[in-house]
N, C-alpha and C positions, 0 to 999 in steps of 0.2 A: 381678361381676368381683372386689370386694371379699374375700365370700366364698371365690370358689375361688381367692383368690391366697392364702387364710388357711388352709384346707384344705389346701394342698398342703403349704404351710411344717410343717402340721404331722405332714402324712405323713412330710417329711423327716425331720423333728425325732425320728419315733416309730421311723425306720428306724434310723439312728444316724449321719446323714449333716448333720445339720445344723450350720453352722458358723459361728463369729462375722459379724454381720452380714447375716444370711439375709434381715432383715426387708429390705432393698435393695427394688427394686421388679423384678418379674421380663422377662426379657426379653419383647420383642411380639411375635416370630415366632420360630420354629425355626433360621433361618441368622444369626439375633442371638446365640447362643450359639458362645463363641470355645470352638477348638478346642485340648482340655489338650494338653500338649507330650508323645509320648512318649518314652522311651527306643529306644537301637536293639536290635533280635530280631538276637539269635545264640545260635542253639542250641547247645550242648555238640557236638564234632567226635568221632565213634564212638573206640571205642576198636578199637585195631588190633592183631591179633595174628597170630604166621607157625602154617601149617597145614606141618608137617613131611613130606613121598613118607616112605612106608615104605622103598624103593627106590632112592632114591637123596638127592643135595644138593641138589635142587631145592625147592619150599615153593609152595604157595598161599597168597593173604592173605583173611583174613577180619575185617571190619569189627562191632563191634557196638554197638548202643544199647538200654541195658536201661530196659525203660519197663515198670514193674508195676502201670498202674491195671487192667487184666485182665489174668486168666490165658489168654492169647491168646500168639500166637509166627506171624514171620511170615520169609519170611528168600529168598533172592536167590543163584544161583549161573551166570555168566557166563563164558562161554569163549568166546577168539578163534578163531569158528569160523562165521562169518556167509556170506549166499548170495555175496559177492564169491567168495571161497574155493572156491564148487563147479566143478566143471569147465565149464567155456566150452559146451562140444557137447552139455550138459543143462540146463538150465534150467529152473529149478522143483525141483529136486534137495534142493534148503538147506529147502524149508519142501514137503515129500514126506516127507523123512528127521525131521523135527520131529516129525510126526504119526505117523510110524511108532515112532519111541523111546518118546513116551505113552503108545500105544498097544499095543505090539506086546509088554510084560512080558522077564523076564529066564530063566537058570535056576533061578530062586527061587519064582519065582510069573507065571504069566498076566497078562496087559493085564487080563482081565475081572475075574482076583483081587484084581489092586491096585486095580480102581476100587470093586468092593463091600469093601475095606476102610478105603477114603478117605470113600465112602460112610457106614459102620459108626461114623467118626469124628468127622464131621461136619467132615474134612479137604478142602483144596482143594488140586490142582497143576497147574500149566501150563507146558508149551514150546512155544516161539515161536524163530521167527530173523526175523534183522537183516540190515542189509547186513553186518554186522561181527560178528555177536555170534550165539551159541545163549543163548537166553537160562529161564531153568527158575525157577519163581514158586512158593511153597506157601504158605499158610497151615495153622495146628493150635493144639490146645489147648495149654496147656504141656507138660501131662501125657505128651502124645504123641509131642513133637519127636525122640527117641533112635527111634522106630519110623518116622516119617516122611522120619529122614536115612538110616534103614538102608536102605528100599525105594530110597531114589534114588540111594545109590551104588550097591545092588546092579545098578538099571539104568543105571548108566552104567559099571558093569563089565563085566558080561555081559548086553547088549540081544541080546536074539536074533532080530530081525529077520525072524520067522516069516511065510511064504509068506504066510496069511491077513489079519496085521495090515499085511503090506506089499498087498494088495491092495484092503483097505479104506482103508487112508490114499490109494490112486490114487484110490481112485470118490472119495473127499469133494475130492481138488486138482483131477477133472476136471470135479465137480459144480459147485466153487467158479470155473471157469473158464467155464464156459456161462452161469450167472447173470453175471458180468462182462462177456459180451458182450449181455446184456439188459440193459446198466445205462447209460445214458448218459452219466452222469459218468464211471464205472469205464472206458469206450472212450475217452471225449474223454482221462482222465487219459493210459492207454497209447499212445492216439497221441502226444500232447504229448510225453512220455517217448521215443518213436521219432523223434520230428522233434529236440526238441532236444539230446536225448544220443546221439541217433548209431544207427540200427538195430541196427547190427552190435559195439555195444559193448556191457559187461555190464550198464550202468547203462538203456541201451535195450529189449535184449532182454526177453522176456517167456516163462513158460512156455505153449508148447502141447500140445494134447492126444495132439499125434505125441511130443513133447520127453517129456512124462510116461510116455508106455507103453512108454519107451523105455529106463527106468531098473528096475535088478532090485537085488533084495535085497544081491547084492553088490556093487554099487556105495555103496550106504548104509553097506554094514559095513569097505569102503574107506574113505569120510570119515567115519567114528566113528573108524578106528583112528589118520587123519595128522592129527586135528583135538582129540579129547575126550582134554586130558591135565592133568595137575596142574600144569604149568609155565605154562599158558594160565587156569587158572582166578583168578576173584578171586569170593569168596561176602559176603555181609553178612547177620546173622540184627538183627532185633530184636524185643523183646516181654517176655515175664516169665520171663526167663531169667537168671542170673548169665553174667558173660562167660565167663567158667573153664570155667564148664560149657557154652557155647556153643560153647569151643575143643575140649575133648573130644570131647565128641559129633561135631562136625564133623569133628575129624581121624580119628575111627574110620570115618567115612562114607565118606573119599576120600584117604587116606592109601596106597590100592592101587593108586589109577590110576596108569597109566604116564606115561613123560616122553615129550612128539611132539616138542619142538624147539620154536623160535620160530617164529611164524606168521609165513608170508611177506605182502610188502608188498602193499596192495590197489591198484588204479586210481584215478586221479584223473577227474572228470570232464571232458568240455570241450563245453565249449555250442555248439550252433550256431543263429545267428538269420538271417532273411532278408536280402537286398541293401532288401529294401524291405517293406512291413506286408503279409503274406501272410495269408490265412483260407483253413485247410485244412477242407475239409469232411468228414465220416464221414457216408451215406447211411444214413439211420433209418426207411424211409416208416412212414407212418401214425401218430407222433408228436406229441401237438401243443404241444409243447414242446422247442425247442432248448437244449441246454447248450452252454453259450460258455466257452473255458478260456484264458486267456492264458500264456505260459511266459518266462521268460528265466533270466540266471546271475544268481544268489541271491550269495552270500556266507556264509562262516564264519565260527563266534560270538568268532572273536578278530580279524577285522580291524579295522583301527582306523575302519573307518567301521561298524561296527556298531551302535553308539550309536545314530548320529545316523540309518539307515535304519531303525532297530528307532520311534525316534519319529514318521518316515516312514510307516509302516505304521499305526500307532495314529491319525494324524491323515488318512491318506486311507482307508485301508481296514478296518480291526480295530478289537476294544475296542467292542465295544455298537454302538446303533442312534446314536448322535451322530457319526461320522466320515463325511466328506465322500461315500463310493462313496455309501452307506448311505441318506445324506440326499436326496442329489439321486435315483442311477436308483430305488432302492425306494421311498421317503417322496414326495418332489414329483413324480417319473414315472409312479410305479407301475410302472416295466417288469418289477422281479422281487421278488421275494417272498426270496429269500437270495443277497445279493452282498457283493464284498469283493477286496480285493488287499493285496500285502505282499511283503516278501523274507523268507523260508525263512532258515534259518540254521543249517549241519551245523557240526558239531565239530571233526573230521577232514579235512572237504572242504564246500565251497560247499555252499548248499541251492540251491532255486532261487525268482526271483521268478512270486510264479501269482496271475492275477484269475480270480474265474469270476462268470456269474449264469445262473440258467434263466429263460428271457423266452417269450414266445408269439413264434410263426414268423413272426407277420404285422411285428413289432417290433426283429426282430435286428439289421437293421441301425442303427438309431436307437437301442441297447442298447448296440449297439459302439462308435458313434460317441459316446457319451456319457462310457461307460467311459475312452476315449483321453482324451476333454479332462479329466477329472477326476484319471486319475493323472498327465496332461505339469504341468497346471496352475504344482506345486510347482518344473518345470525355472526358468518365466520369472518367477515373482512368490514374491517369501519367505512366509513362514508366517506368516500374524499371532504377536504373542506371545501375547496370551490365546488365541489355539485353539491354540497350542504348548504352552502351559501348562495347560491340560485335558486334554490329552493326554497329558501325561506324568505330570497325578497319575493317571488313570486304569492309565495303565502300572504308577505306583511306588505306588500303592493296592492292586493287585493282585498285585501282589510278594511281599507275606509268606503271600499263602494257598498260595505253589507252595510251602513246606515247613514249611507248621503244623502237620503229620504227624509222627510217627517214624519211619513210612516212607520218607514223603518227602524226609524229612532223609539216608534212610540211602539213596534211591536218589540225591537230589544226592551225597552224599559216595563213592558206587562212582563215578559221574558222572568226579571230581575225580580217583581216582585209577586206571580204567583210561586217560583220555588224558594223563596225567601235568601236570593242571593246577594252576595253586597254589591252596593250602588258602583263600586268601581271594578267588579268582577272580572266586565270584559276588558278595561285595559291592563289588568295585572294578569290575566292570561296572555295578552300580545305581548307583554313583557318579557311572561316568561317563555314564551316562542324563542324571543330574540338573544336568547341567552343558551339555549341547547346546544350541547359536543357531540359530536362523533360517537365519544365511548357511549353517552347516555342514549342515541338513539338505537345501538348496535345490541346496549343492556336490555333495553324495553322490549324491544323485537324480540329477544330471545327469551324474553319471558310467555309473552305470547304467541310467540308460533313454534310448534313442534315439526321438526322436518319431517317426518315417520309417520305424521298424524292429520294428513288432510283430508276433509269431508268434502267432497263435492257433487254436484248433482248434474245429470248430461241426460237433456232431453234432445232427444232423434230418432232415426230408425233404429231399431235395437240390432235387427240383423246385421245392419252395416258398422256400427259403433263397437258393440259388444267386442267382438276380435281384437277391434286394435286397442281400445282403452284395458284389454287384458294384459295386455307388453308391457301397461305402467303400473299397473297396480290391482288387488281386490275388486271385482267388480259387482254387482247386487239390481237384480231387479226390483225397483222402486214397492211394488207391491208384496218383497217375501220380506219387507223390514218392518210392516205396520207391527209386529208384537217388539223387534227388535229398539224402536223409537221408543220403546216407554221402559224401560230397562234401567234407566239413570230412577226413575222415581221411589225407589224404596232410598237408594243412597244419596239421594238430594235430598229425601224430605230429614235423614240422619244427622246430613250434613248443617241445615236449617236449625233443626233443635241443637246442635253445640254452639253455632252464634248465637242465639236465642240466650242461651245460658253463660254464655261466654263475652256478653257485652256488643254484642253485635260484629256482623260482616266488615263494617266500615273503619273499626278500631284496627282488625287484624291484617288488612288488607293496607292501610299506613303504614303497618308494623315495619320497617326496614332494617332492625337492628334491635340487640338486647342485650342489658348487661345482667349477671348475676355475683352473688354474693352467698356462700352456701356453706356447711358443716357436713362433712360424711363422718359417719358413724357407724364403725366396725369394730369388731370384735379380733384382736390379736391374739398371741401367745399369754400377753401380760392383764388381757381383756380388755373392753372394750376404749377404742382411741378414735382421738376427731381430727380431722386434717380439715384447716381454713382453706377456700382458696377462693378468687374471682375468674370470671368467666364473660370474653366479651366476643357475641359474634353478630357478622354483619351479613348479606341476604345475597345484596348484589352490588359489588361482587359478593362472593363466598369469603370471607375471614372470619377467621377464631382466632381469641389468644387468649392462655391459663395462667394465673400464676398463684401457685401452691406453696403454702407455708408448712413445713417441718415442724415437728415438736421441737427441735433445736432453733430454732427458729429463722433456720435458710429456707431460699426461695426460692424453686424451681418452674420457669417462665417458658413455657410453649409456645410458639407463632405459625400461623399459616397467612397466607399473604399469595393470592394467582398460584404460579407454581412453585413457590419457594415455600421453604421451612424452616423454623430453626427451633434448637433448647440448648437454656441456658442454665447453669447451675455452677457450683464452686469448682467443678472440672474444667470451666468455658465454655466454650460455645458450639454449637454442634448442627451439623444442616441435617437436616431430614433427608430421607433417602426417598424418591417419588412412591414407594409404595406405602410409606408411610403418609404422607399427604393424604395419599387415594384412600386411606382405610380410614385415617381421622374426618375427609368428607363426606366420605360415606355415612359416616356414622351424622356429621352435619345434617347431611339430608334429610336424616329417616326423624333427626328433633322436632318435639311435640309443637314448639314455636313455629319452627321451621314448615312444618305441614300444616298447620291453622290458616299462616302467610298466605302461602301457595293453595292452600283450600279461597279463600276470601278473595283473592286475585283472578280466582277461577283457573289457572295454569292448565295448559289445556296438555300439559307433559306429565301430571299425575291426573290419575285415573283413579275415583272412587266406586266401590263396590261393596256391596253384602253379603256376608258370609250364612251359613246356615243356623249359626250360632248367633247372627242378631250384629254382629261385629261389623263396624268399617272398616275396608280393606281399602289400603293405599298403595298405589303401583306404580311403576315409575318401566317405561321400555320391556314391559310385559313380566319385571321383574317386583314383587312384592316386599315395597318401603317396611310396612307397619299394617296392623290392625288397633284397632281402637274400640273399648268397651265400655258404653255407658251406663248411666242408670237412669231409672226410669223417670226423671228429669232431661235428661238428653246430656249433661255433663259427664264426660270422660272419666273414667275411675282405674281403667287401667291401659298399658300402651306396652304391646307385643312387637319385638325388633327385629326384622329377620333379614339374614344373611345367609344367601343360600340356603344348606339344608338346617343352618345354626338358627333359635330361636331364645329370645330373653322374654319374659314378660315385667315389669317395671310397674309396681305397682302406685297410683296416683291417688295416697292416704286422706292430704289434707288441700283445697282452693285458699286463695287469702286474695286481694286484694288491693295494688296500690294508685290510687289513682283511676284513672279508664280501664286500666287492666287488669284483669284476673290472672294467676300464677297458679302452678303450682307450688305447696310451700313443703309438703312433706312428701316424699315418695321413699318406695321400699324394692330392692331389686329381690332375685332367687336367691341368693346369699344372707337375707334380712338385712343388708347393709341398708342405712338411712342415711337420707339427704334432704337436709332441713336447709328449704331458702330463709337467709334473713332479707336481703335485698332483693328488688328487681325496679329495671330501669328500663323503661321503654325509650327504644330512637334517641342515645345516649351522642352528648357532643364527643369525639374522639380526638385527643392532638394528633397533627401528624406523622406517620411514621410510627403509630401506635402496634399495627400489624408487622414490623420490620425490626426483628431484634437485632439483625446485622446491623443496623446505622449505630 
């Protein structure tokens, strides 16, 4: 040991690493060595420069980052022209049309000329579509980029969309579409897709092989013309190029394309989950392996609970063979060989949340069953800290390798400025990773997962499935649900017009908390009297606190706070007895803020519906929160409360206004008692101990 502790030192010594005090004695294991402190990775932000229309004042932006350790060049060109954008009554349209533009060459040169001279180059190009985006990829020598920008603006000036290349691009999207029904996860996914977004929406649909032969070349050379224009584009090149000369070149590429106009707005999704944990089945016989796929509403990478479900995800389901799915059904079950869950997380709109694992048939149901208890877990018991904190170094450890690229650097930075986000976005989201509790990941999850409420999809033999996935729950033949899948769209699109009118999804779904300031107005023995009071409640957790001013002018102070309560008044101080809690929640929940919130967040534990009367119906565990009556603006006019067989209707007189938020200012109960808000406070700063009138 002597020797090789003396050997080493002096391999040090001979490298040029060795430093006062080497002789020390050397650590006894490998995790004895502390870890040097580094600095933080931020790469240089590209340089940006405007891409001038020959034709008019419009401009494309082009982004660069010059990196000369090879003479390589790689570079990025994106227009707002993704499959949302294709027509409705084609499907399959957006990636038909992709394959046909690669393929299909210009008035310049043939599809099969420009691949044997990409060939010849040892050049590479690709087009693909998005839900949002045409998105066109090349790589080349340096040497070659002014010929490799020529070819692609020439085809995206004049794509000639010739009979042959549009005929080949069908056979590979019909080809690609028969293989997807051989694919067990590719069907499990598309059903999942048809149950929870809606059959008959764009985000549901799917193309068929009727939808595909049903599209001809001029349809393609339609959405080339309203979609591929200079006012849509945004390009990024990087590689061994000067920027100057990147501008050049690239302005001479697409400086001719026309101007289409702004690209209209796309669809938002809206989820739909069961009343209760349904497993749809897709019939596979002879299979001996079922795919199990879970689905629900995901979330978008800027809500504020994003953080703390993205840690979520790393500690039940993602991030290597150490998180909990992983552990238990693969490691200590064996039931599958690749399992896992998480919330999805889109840019522009929700992702969604998906488990899946492939199990043997004889197993499904004790796969599924397992699955449940492992992602509710997180609802009733916090996170330990040390598996929180594993979790998130393996998150914030693998952070810097998503752009230790130039590439990569230059697709986050297009990233940043096709959704108009800020320049420091992505490191104030690892920020705020590094900063998530226990309670906040345990709150989030319980916003989003209903335990009573899972959709899942199990392609296999039906004979052999069917049986057992009946011991855990509902089960449904994939083809007796096609009218049941569209069922959410009268109460989605209900749901739509009260954002619409109400300031948008995005205001009420921040919402986390409200203060009021109000007048009730009743009519006594001595007629009519106004009692002042404030009112503050918060979301999650659940707290309320009142405090009510007397014509004498004492003050009577309410508090709910988890499961405590108290009132306080010139008798002192008084706790609540738990039924009183429960009845003062109750009543929390069914509030008009309260359910906007949990509408806006998509909560997949209240359930919306339409009554025969035109009414939103809101439900909560099969039991009916509220209904809700608008008018034919889509604004709420009045709000029905029901408890049991007990019912109030509350009527919603007068909207006001402060700020981003619209209120109610005037409402009227069955007694004609009024309640005039003077105040309202959105996401109000609290001191602490504001819910806690014991301290």
């Amino acid at each position: 040991m002597i020797m090789f502790k003396s050997i080493a030192n002096l391999v040090l010594a001979l490298a040029g690493l060795a430093a006062p005090g080497l002789s020390q004695e050397l650590p006894n294991s490998p995790g004895a060595i502390a870890t040097p402190s580094l600095g933080e990775f931020r790469p240089p932000p590209p340089l940006a420069l405007e891409i001038q229309s020959a034709t008019s004042d419009r401009n494309a932006t082009l982004l660069v980052i010059e990196n000369h350790d090879l003479p390589l060049v790689s570079g990025r060109m994106i227009f707002e022209a993704g499959t949302l954008r294709e027509p409705k009554d084609k499907p399959g349209l957006g990636e038909l049309y992709a394959e046909a533009l690669r393929e299909g060459g210009c008035a310049d040169f043939t599809g099969s000329e420009l691949n044997t001279w990409l060939d010849a180059q040892a050049a590479q190009l690709s087009i693909s579509m998005t839900e949002d985006h045409l998105r066109i990829e090349y790589s080349c020598l340096a040497e070659d980029l002014e010929a490799t920008l020529e070819r692609i603006g020439s085809l995206l000036r004049e794509p000639s969309f010739a009979e042959q290349a549009v005929e080949v691009a069908r056979m590979q999207t019909l080809t690609a579409i028969s293989r997807a029904n051989d694919d067990s996860a590719e069907l499990a996914q598309m059903a999942m897709d048809r149950l929870l977004l809606g059959a008959s929406s764009r985000f549901g649909q799917v193309a068929t092989p009727s939808s595909i032969e049903s599209i001809r070349a001029e349809d393609l050379r339609a959405f080339h013309g309203t979609n591929i224009g200079i006012d849509r584009l945004l390009m990024g090149i990087t590689g061994d190029v000067k920027a100057e000369v990147a501008g050049r070149l690239s302005t001479a590429a697409v400086a001719e394309l026309p101007v289409v106009g702004l690209a209209s707005p796309t669809d938002t999704p809206s989820f739909w989950v069961p009343d209760n944990t349904t497993i749809y089945v897709v019939d596979r016989p002879g299979v001996p392996q079922t795919e199990l796929l879970f689905g629900g509403p995901g979330l978008a990478i800027t809500d504020k609970d994003h953080p703390a479900l993205t840690l979520w995800t790393y500690v039940v389901g993602a991030g290597g063979m150490s998180n909990r799915m992983a552990q238990r059904v693969r490691t200590e079950l064996g039931l599958a060989y690749g399992v896992g869950c998480g919330f999805g997380s889109g840019i522009v709109r929700p992702g969604q949340f998906y488990a899946y694992c492939g199990t043997r048939n004889d197993a499904v149901a004790e796969a599924i069953s397992e699955m449940i208890d492992v992602i509710t877990a997180p609802n009733f018991d916090l996170v330990p800290k040390p598996e929180l904190e594993a979790a998130r170094s393996r998150l914030l450890g693998s952070h810097v390798f998503r752009y230790d690229s130039a590439t990569e650097q230059l697709d986050r930075a297009m990233t940043l400025r096709l959704y108009g986000m800020a320049s420091d976005f992505w490191e104030t989201n690892v920020a705020r990773m590094g900063k998530v509790t226990p309670e906040e990941v345990s709150l989030a999850a319980a916003k989003m997962i209903s335990p009573a409420r899972f959709l899942c999809v199990a392609v296999g033999p039906a004979d052999e499935i069917v049986p057992k996935l009946a011991t855990v729950a509902n089960v449904v033949l994939l083809d007796q649900v096609r009218q049941a899948a569209d069922t959410p769209d009268d109460a989605n699109a209900l749901v739509e017009s009260i954002f619409e009118n109400l300031g948008g999804r995005k205001i009420w779904s921040d919402l986390d908390s409200f203060y009021l300031k109000h007048l009730v107005t009743a009519m006594g023995p001595l007629g009519p009297y106004g009692l002042p009071s404030e009112e503050w409640t918060t979301f999650a957790p659940l707290q309320f606190r009142s405090d009510q001013r007397a014509s004498n002018g004492l003050v009577t102070k309410t508090a709910i706070q988890a499961y405590k309560g108290w009132s306080t008044s010139t008798f002192g101080l008084t706790e609540l007895s738990a039924n009183a809690i429960n009845v003062r929640k109750s009543q929390l929940r069914r509030s008009l803020y309260q359910c906007l919130h949990r509408l806006a967040i998509r909560d997949t534990g209240l359930v919306a519906t339409v009554d025969k009367a035109g009414e939103l119906v809101l439900s909560e565990n099969g039991n009916v929160l509220c209904s809700l009556a608008m008018d034919e603006n889509g604004t709420p006019v009045a709000m029905t409360l029901h408890n049991g067989d007990a019912q109030e209707t509350i009527k919603l007189l007068e909207w006001n206004r402060l700020g981003a938020y619209p209120f109610v200012a005037l409402t009227e109960d069955s007694a004609a008692a009024q309640v005039r808000i003077v105040k309202f406070i959105a996401n109000p700063e609290l001191p602490e101990g504001h819910f806690h009138l014991a301290k």
